[in-house]
FIKOLZA-1660 file (N, C-alpha, C; in steps of 0.1 Angstrom, whole numbers, plus 5000, padded with zeros to 4 digits):
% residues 79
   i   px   py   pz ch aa at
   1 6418 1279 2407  A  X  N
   1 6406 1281 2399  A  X CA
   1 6395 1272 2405  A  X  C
   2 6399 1258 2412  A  X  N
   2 6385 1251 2413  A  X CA
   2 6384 1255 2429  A  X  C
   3 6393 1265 2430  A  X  N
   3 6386 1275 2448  A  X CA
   3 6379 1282 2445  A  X  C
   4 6380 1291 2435  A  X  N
   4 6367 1299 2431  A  X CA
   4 6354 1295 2422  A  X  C
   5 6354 1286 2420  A  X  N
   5 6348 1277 2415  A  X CA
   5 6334 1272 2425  A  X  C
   6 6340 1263 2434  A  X  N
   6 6338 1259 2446  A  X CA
   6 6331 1268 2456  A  X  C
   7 6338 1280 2459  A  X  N
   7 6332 1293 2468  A  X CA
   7 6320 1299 2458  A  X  C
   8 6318 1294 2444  A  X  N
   8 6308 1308 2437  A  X CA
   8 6298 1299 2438  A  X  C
   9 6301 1286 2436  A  X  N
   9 6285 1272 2437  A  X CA
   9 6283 1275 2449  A  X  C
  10 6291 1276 2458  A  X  N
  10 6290 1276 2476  A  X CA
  10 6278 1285 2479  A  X  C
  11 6288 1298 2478  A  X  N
  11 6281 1313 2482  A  X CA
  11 6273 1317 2474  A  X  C
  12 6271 1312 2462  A  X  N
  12 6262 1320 2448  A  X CA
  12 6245 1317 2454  A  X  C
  13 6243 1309 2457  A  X  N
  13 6228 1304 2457  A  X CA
  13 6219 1309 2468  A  X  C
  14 6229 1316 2481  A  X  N
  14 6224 1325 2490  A  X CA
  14 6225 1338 2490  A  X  C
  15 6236 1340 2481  A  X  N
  15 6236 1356 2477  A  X CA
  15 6225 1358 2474  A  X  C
  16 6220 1351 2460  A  X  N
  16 6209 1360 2452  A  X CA
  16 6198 1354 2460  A  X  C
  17 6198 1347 2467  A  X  N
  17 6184 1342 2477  A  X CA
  17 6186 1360 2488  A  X  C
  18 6195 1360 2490  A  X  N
  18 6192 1371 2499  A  X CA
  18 6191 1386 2493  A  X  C
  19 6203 1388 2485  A  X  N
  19 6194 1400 2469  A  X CA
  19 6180 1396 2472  A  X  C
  20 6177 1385 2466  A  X  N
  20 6157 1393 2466  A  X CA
  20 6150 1390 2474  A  X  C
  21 6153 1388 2489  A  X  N
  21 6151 1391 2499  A  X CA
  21 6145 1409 2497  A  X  C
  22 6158 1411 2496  A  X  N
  22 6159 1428 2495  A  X CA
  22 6155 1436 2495  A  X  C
  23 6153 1429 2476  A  X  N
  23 6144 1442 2466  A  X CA
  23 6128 1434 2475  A  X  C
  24 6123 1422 2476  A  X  N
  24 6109 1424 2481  A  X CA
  24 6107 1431 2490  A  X  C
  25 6115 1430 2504  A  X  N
  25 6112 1437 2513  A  X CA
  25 6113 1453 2506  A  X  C
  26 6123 1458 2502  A  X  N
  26 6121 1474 2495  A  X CA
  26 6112 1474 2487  A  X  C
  27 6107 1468 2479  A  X  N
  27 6092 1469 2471  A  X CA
  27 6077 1470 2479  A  X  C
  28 6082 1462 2491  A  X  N
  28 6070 1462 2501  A  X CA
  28 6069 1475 2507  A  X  C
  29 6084 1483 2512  A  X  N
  29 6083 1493 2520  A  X CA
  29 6081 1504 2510  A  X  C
  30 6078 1502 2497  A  X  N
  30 6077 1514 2490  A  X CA
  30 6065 1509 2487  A  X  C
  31 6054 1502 2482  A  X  N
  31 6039 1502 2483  A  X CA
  31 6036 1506 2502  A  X  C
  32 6039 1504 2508  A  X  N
  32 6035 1508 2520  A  X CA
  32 6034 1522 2520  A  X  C
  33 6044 1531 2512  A  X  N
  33 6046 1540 2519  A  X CA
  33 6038 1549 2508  A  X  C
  34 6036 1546 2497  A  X  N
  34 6027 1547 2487  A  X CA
  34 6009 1549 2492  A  X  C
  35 6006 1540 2501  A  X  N
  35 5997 1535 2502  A  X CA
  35 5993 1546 2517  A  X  C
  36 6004 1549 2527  A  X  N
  36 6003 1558 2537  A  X CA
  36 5998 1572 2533  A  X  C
  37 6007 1575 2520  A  X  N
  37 6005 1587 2516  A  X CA
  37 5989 1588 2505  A  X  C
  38 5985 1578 2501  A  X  N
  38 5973 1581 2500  A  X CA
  38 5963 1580 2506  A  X  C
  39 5963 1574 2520  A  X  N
  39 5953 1577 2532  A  X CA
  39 5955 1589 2538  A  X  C
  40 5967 1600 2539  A  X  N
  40 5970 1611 2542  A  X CA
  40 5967 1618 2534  A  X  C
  41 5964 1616 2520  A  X  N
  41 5959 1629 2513  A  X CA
  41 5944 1624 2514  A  X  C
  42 5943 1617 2516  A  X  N
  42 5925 1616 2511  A  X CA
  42 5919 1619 2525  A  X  C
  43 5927 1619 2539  A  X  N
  43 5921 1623 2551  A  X CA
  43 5923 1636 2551  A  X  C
  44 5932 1643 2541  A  X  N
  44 5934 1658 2543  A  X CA
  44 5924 1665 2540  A  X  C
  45 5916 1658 2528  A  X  N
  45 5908 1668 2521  A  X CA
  45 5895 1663 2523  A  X  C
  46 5892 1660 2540  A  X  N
  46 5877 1654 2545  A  X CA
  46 5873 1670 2554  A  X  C
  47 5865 1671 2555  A  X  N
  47 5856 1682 2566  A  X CA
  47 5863 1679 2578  A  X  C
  48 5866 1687 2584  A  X  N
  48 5871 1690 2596  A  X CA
  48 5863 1683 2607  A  X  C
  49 5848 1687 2607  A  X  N
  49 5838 1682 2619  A  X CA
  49 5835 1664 2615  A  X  C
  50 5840 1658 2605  A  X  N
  50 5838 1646 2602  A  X CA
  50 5843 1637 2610  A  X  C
  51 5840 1624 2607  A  X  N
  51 5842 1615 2616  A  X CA
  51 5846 1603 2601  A  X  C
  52 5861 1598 2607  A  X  N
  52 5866 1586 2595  A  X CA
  52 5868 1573 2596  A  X  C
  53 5864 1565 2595  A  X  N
  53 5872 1554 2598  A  X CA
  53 5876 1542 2588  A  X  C
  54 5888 1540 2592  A  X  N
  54 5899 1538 2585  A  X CA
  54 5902 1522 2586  A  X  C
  55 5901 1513 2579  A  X  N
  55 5909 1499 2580  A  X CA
  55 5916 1499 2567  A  X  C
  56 5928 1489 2567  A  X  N
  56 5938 1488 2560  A  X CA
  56 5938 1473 2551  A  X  C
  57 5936 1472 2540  A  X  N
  57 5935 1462 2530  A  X CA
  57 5950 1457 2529  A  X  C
  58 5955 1441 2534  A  X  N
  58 5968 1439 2533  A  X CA
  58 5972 1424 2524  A  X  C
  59 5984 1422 2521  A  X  N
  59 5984 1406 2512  A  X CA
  59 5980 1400 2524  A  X  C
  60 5975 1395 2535  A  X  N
  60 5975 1387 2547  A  X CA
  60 5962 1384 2546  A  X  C
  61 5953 1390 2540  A  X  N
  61 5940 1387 2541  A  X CA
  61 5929 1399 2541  A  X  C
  62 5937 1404 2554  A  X  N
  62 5927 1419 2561  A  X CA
  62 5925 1424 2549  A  X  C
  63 5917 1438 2554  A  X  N
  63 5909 1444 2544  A  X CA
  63 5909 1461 2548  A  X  C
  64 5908 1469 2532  A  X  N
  64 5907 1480 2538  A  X CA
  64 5892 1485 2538  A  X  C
  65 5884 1493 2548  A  X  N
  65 5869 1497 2547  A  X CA
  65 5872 1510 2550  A  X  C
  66 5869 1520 2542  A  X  N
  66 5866 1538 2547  A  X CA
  66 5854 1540 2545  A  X  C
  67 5850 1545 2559  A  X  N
  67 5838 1550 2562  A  X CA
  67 5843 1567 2568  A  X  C
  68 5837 1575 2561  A  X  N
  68 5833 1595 2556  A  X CA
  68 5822 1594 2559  A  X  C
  69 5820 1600 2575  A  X  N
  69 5808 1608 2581  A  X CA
  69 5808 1618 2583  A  X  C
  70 5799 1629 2583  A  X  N
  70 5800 1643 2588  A  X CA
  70 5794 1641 2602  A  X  C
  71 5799 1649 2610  A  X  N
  71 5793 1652 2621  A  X CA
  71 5776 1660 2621  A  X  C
  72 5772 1651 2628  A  X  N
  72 5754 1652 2628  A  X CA
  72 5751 1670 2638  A  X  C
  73 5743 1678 2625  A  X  N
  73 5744 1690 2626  A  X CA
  73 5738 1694 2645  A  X  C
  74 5738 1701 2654  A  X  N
  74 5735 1701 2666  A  X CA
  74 5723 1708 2666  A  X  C
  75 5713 1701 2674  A  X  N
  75 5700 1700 2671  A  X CA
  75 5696 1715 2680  A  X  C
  76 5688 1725 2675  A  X  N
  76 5689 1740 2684  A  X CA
  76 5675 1737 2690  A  X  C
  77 5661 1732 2690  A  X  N
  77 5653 1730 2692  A  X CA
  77 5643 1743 2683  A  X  C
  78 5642 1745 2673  A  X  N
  78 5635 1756 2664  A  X CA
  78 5636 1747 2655  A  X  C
  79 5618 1749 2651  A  X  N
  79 5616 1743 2639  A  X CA
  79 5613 1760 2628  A  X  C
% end
């Protein structure tokens, strides 16, 4: 009894250190993947001749900026 005792104080305190290891890193990869799929629908439903650009807002600091331009109409020379 004081073997398993001994092995659960041992191994207990890195198990659950490493359990939520786990779930953070899966919580991270599921806002990530969250976050992919809404830069892919929101670039789906931009004009085609547009021009986007895209930075990413992250916990590290960075930032996300979307900039939606249309492509500048081509100039025929007729006024």
């Amino acid at each position: 009894m004081a073997q398993i005792l001994t092995m659960v104080s041992v191994l207990g305190p890195p198990l659950i250190a490493l359990a939520g290891l786990a779930l953070r890193l899966r919580w991270q990869a599921l806002r990530d993947q969250r976050r992919q799929d809404t830069l892919r629908t929101l670039t789906s439903r931009l004009p085609a001749d547009g021009v986007v650009d895209i930075e990413d807002l992250r916990d590290d600091g960075s930032r996300l900026h979307m900039r939606v331009s249309t492509a500048p109409e081509p100039h025929t020379g007729r006024r």
